[in-house]
N, C-alpha and C positions, 0 to 999 in steps of 0.2 A: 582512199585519197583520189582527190580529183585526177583523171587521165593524163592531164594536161601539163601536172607538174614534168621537172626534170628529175631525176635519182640524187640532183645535189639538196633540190629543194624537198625532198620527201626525207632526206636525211636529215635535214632541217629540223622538219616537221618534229620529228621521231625524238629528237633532243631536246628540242625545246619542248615537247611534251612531257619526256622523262624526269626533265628539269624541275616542271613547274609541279608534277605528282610528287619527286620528293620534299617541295616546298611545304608540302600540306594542302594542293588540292584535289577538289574531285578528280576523278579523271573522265567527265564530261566537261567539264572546265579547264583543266589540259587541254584538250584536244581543239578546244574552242578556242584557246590561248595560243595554241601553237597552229593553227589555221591560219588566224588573224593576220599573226605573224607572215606569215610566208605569203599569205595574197597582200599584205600590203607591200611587200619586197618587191613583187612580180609586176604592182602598179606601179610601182616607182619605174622600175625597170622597161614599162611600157609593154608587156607581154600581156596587160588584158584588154577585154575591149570598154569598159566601163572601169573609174574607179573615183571616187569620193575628192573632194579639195583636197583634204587634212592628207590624203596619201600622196597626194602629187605634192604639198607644199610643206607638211610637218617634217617634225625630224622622222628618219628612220627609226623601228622598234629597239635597233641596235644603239643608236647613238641617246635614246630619250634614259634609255636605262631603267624603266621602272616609275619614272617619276610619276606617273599616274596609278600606283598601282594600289593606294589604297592607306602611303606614308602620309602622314597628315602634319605640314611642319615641323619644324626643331626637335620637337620632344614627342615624333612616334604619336604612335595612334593615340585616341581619346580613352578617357576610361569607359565611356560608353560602347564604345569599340570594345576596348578588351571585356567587357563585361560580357555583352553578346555571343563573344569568340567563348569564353568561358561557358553560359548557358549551354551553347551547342556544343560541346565538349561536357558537358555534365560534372563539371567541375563544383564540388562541395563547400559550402561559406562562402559562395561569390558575392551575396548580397552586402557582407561588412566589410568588404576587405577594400582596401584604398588603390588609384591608379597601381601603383609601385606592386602591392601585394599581387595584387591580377594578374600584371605582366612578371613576375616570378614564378605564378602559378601555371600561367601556361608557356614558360619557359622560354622570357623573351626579354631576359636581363641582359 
């Protein structure tokens, strides 16, 4: 971890990466996730020396919630989506099975 954080923000880190491993991701995606997180905290906060519009002007990661995260309207991801999520999981039958069946399959009723 960067030097520069404080012990609140490295604790931060540490959560929100645990968080998002037990979500189902890598844990070089964790860590990228929960990076993100905490330097955009810090531009808000005015503690670095450079940082992006979207961090000075968007919502915070806390208050957005997720909403970019990959939900895709009313009704959850695509079947395209879950199909792929299925592929890379080596999931058996993915190719006949409908929206509904995929996401029971990879266990997202």
């Amino acid at each position: 971890m960067p030097k520069e954080w404080t012990g609140k923000e490295e604790r931060q880190y540490e959560h929100i990466r645990d968080s998002a491993e037990d979500r189902g991701e890598s844990p070089k995606r964790a860590k990228e996730i929960g990076a993100r997180t905490v330097n955009k905290n810090r531009a808000r906060a005015g503690k670095t020396e450079t940082a992006s519009r979207t961090s000075l002007e968007g919502k915070s990661p806390q208050q957005r919630g997720g909403q970019r995260s990959g939900r895709r309207g009313p009704k959850g991801l695509t079947r395209d989506q879950l199909y792929n999520e299925a592929r890379q999981r080596n999931i058996r039958g993915r190719s006949g099975m409908s929206k509904a069946q995929l996401a029971h399959a990879l266990g997202r009723d």
